[in-house]
N, CA, C and O atoms as a GROMACS GRO file, in nm:
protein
  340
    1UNK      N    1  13.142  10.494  10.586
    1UNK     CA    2  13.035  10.579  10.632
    1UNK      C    3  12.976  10.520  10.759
    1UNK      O    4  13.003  10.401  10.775
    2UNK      N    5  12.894  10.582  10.861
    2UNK     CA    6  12.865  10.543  10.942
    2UNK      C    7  12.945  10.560  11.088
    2UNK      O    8  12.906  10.511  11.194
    3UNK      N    9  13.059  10.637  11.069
    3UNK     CA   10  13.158  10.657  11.177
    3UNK      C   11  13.157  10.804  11.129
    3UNK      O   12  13.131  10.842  11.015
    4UNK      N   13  13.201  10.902  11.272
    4UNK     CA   14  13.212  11.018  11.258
    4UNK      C   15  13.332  11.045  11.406
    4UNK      O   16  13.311  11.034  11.527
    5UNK      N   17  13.450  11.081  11.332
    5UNK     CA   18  13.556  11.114  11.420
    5UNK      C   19  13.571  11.024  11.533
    5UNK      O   20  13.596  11.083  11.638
    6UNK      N   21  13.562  10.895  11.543
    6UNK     CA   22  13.565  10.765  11.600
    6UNK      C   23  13.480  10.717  11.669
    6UNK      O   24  13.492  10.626  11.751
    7UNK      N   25  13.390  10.775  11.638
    7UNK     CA   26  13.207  10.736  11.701
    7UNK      C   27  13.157  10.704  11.617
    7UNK      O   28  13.186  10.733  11.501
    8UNK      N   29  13.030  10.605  11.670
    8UNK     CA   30  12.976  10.514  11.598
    8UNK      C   31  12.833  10.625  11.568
    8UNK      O   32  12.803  10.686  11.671
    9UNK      N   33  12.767  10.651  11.478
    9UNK     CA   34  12.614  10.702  11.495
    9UNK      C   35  12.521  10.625  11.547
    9UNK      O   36  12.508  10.505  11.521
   10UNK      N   37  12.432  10.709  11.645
   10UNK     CA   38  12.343  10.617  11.724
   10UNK      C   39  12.270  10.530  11.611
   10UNK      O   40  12.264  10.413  11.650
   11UNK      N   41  12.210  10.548  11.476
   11UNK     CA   42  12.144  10.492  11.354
   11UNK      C   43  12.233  10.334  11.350
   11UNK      O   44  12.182  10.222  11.341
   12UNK      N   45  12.369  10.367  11.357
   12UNK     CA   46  12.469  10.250  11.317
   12UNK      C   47  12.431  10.179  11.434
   12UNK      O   48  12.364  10.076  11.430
   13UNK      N   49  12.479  10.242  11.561
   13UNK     CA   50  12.444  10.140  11.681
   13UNK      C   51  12.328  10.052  11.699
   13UNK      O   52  12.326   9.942  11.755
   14UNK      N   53  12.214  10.126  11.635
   14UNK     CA   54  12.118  10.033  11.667
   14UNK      C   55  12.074   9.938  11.554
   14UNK      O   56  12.010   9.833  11.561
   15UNK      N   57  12.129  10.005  11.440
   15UNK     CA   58  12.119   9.864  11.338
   15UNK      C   59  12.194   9.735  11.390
   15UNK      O   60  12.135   9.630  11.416
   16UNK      N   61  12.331   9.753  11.402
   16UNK     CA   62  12.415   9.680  11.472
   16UNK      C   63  12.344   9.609  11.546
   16UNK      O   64  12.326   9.491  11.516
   17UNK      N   65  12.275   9.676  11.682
   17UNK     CA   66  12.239   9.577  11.799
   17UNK      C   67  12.146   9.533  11.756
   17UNK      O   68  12.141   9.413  11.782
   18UNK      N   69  12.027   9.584  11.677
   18UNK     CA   70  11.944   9.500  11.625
   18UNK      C   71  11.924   9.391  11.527
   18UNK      O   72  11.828   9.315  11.525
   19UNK      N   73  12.037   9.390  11.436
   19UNK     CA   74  12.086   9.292  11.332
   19UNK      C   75  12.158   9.178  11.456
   19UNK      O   76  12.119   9.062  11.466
   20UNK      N   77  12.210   9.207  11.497
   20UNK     CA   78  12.305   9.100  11.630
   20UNK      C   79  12.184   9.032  11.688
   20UNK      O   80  12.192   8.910  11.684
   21UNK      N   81  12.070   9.082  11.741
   21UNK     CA   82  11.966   9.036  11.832
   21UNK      C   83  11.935   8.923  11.728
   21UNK      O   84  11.956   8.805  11.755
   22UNK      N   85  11.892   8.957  11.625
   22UNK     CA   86  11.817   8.904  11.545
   22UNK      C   87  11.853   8.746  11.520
   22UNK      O   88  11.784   8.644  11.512
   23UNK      N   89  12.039   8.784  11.509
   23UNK     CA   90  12.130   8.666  11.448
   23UNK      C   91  12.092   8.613  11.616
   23UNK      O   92  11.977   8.577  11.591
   24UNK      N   93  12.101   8.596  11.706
   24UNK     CA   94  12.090   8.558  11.812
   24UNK      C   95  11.952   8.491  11.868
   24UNK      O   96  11.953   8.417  11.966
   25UNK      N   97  11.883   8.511  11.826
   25UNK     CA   98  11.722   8.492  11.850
   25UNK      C   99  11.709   8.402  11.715
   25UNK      O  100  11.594   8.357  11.713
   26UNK      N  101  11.777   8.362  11.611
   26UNK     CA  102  11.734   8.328  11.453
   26UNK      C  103  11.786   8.149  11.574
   26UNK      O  104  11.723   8.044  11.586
   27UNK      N  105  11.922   8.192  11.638
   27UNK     CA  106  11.969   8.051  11.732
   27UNK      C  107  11.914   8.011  11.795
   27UNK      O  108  11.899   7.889  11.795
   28UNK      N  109  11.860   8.084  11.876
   28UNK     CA  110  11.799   8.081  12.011
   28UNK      C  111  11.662   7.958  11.986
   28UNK      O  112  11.633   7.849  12.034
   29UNK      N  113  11.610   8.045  11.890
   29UNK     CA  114  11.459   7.960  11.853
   29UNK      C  115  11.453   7.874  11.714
   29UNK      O  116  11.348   7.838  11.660
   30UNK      N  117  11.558   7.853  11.676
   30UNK     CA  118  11.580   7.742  11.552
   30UNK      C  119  11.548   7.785  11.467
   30UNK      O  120  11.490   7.701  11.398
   31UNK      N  121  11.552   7.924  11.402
   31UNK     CA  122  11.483   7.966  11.292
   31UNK      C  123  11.595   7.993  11.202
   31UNK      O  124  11.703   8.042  11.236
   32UNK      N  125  11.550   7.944  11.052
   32UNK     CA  126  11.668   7.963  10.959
   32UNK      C  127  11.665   8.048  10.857
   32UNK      O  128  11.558   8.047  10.796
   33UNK      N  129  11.757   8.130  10.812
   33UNK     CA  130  11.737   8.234  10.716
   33UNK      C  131  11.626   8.172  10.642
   33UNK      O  132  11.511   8.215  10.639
   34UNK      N  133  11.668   8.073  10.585
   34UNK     CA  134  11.566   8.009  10.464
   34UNK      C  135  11.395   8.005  10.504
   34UNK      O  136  11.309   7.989  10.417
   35UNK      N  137  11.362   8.024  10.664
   35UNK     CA  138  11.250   8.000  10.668
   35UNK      C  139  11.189   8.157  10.667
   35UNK      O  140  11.071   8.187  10.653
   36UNK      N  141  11.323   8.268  10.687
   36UNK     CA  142  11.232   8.356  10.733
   36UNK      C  143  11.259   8.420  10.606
   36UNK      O  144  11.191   8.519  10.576
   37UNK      N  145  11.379   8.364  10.500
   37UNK     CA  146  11.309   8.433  10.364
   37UNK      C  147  11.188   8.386  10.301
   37UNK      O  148  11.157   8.454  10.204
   38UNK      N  149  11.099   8.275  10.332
   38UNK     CA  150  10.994   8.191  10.296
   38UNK      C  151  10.886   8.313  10.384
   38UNK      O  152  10.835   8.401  10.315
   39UNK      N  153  10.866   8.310  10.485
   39UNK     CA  154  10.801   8.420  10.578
   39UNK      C  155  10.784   8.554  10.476
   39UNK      O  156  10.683   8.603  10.425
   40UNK      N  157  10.934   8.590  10.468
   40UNK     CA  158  10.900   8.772  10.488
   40UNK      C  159  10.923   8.783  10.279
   40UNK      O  160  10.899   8.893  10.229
   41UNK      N  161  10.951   8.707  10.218
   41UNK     CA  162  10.952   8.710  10.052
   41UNK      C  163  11.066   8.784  10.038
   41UNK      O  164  11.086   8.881   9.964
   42UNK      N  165  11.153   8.718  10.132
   42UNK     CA  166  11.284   8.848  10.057
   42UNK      C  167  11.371   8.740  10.019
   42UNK      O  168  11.341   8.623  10.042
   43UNK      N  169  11.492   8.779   9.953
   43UNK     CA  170  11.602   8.681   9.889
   43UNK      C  171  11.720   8.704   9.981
   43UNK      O  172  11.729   8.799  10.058
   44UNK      N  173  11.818   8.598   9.964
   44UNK     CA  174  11.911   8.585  10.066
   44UNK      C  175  12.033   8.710  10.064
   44UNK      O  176  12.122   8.713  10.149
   45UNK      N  177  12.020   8.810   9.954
   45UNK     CA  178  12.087   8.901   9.966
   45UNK      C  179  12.056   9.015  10.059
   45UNK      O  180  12.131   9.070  10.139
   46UNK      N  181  11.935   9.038  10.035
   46UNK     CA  182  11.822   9.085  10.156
   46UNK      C  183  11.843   9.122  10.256
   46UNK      O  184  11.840   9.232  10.313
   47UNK      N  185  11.883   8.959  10.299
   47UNK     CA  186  11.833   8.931  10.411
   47UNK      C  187  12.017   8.921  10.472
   47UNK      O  188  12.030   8.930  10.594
   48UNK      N  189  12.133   8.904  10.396
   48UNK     CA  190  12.275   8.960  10.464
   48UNK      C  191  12.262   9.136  10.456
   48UNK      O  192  12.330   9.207  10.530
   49UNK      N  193  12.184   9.180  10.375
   49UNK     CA  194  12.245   9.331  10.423
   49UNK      C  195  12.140   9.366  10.567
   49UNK      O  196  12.185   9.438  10.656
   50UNK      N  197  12.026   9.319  10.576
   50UNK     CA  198  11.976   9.358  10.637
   50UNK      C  199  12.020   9.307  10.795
   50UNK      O  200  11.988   9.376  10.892
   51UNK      N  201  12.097   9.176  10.812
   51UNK     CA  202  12.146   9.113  10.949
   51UNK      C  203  12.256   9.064  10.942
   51UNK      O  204  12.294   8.981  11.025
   52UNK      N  205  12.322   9.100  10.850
   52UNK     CA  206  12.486   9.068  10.824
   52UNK      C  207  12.592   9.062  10.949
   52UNK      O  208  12.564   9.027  11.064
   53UNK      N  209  12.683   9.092  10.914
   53UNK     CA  210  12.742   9.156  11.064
   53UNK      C  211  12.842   9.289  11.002
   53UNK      O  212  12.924   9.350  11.070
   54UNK      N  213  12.813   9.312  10.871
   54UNK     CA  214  12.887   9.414  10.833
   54UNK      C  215  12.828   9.517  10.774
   54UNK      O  216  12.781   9.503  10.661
   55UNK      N  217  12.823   9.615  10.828
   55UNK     CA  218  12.702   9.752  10.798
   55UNK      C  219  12.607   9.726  10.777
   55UNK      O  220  12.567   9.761  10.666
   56UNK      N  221  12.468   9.618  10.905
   56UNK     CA  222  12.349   9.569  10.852
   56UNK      C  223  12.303   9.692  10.821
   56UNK      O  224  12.375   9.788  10.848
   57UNK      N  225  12.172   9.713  10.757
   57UNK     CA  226  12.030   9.776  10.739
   57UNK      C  227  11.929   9.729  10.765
   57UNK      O  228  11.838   9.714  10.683
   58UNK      N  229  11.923   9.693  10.892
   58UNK     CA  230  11.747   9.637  10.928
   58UNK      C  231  11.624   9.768  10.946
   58UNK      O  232  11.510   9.756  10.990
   59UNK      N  233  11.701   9.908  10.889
   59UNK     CA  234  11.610   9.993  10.923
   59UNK      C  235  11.550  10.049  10.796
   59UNK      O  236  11.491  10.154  10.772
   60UNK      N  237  11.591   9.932  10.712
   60UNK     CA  238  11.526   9.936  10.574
   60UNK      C  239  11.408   9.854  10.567
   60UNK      O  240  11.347   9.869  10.461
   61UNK      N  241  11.352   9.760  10.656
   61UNK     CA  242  11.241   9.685  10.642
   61UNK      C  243  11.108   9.770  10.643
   61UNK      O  244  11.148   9.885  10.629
   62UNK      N  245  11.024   9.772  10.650
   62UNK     CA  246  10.872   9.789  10.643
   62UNK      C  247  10.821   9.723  10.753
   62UNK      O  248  10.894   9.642  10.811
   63UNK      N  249  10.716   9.743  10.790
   63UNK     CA  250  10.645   9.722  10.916
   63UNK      C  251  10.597   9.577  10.950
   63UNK      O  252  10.596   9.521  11.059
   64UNK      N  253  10.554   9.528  10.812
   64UNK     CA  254  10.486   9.420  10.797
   64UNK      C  255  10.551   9.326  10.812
   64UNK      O  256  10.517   9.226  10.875
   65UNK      N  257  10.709   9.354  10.727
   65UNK     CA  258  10.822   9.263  10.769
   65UNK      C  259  10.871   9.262  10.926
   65UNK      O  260  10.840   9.160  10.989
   66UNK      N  261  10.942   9.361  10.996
   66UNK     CA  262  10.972   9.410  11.092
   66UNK      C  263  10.790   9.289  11.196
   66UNK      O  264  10.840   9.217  11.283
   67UNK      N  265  10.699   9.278  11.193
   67UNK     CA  266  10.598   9.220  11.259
   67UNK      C  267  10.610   9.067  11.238
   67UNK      O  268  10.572   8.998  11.332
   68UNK      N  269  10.671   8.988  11.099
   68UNK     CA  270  10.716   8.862  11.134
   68UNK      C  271  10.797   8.839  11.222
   68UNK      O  272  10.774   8.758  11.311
   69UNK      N  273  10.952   8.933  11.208
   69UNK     CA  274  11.064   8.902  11.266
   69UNK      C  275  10.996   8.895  11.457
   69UNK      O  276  11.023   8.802  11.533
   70UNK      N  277  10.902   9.026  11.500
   70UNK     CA  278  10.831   8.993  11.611
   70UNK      C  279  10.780   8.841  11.661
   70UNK      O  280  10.812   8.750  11.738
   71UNK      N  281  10.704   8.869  11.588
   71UNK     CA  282  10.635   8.770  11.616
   71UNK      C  283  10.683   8.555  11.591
   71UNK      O  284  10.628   8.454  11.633
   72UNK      N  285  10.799   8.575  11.511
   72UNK     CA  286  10.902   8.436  11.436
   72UNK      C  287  10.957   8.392  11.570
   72UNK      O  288  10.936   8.296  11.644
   73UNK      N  289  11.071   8.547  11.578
   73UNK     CA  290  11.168   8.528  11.674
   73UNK      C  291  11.103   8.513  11.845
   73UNK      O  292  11.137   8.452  11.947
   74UNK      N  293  11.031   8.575  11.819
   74UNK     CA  294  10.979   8.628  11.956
   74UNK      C  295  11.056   8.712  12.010
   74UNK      O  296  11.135   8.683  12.099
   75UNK      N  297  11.040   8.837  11.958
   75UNK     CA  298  11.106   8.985  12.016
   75UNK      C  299  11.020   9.065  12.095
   75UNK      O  300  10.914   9.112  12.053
   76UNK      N  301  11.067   9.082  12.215
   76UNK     CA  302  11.023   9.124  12.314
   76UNK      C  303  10.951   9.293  12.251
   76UNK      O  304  11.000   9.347  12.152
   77UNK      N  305  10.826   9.357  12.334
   77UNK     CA  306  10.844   9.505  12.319
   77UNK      C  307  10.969   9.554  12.335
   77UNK      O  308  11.010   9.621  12.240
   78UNK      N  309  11.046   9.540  12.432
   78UNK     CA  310  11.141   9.603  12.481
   78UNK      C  311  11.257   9.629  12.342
   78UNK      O  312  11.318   9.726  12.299
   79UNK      N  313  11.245   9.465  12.299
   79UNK     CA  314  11.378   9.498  12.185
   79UNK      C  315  11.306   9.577  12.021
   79UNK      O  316  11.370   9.613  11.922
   80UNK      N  317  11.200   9.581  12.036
   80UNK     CA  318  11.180   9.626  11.934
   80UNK      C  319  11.180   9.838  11.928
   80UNK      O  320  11.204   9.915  11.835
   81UNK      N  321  11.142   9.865  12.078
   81UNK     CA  322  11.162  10.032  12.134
   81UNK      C  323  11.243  10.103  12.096
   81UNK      O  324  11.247  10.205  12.028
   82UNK      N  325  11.370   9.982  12.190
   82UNK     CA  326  11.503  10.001  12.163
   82UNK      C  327  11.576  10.028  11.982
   82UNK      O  328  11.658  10.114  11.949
   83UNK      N  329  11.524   9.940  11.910
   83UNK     CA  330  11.566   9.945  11.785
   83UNK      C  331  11.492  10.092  11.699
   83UNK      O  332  11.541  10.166  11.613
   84UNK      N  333  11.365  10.093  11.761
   84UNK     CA  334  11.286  10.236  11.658
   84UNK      C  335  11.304  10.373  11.725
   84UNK      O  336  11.270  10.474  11.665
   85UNK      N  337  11.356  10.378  11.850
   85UNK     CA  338  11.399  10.474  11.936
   85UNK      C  339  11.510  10.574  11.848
   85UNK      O  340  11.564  10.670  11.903
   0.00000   0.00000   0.00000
């Protein structure tokens, strides 16, 4: 699911790029799953579907969560537009 006649859905694309950012920014700024399941109260299953690299769902979080990952990672406005767009 998630492909339609060899296109990606824009929904997929931006989970994708936004699960990728995330894994990228988790490097960038030394942050480890373990701290940001301590942060956001989720469990490590969670937290692979939601930034996996295989059919994430980060557009399953809630706001409150979605405002750590802001504010942890340090996600720009820009990347966060892009992702709720």
């Amino acid at each position: 699911m998630g492909r339609q006649r060899g296109f990606k859905l824009q929904s997929t694309k931006q989970n994708e790029d936004f699960a990728h950012l995330v894994r990228v920014k988790m490097v960038e700024h030394d942050v480890t799953r373990k701290k940001l399941m301590e942060l956001t109260g989720r469990c490590s299953g969670t937290m692979v579907n939601r930034f996996g690299k295989i059919n994430p769902t980060p557009d399953e979080m809630s706001i409150w969560e979605l405002r750590i990952y802001y504010k942890v990672l340090k996600l720009s406005d820009e990347d966060i537009l892009n992702f709720i767009r």
